[in-house]
N, C-alpha and C positions, 0 to 999 in steps of 0.2 A: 452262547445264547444270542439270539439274533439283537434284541435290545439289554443283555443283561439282569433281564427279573424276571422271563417267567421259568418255571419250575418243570420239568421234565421235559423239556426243548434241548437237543444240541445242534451244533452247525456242521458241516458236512466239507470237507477244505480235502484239496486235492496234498496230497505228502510232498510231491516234489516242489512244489511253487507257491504252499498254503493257500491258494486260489479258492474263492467263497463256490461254494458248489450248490447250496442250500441247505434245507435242515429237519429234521427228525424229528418226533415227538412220539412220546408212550407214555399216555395219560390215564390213572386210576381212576377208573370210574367207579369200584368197590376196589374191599383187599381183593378181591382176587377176579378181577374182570377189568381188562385193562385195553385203550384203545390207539391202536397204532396210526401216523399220518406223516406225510412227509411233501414237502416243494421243493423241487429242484427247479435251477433254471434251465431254460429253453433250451440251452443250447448245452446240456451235459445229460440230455434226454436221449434212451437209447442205446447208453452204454453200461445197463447193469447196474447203474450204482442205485436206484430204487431197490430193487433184490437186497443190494449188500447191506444197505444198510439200516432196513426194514427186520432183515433178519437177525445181524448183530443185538440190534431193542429186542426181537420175540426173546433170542437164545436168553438176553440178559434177564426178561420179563419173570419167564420161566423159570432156569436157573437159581437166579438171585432175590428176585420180586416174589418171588410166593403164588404169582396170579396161576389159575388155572384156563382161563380163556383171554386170548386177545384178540377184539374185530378191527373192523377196518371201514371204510364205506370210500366211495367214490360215483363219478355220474356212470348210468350203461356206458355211454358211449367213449365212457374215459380207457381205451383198451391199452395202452398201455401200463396204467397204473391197476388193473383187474390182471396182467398178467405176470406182474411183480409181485401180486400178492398171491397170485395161482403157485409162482418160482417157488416161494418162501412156504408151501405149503395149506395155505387158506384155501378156504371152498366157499365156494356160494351158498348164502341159506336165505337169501331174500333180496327181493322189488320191491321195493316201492315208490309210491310218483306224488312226493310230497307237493303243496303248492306253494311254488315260491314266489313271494311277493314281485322281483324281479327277474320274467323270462332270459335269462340265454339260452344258446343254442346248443339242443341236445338236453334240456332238461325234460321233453315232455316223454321219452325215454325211459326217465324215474331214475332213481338212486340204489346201488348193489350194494348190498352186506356182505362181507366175507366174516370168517372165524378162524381160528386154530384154537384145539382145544390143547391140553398139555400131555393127554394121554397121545395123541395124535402127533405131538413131536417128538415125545422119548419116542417114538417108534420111527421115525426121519434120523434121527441125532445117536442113535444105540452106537 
């Protein structure tokens, strides 16, 4: 865990070199609605590892967790991380263009909801 205390965080480390990669989270938001997110660094962007280990958390959410739905959210214009979660199976079900107190670039855009439902993965995972 990046600091050691929070609760459904992992860190993401390369096998050959244990090199910090970034980290994961699949956080409950009811028993069975659960929200996937993950940072990787800049420069290990690109290679799949968003997919792999985005999916690893669904399989386990699924599987193990009891959830029946996990979202995801990110900005529009964040296209690589909409298409990690397109990989892994999520679809789009929403826009929106929250206000945020502090503009950066590519917020007026709005913000994309993904989902997987779990009927929708036993049919990916059979």
């Amino acid at each position: 865990m990046p600091r050691g205390s929070e609760p459904y965080v992992w860190t993401a480390r390369r096998t050959a070199t244990n090199t910090f990669v970034g980290w994961f989270c699949l956080f409950p938001e009811t028993e069975t609605l659960a929200e996937i997110g993950y940072r990787l660094r800049r420069e290990d962007w690109g290679q799949g590892l968003a997919s792999e280990g985005a999916m690893a958390l669904v399989n386990w959410g699924f599987a193990n967790a009891g959830y029946d739905k996990v979202i995801a959210c990110t900005m529009a214009v964040n296209h690589g991380s909409r298409r990690a979660m397109e990989k892994i199976g999520m679809r789009h079900v929403r826009t929106e263009f929250p206000d945020f107190p502090t503009r950066i670039p590519g917020t007026e855009e709005g913000e994309v909801w993904y989902e997987l439902l779990r009927s929708e993965w036993r049919g990916q995972n059979r």
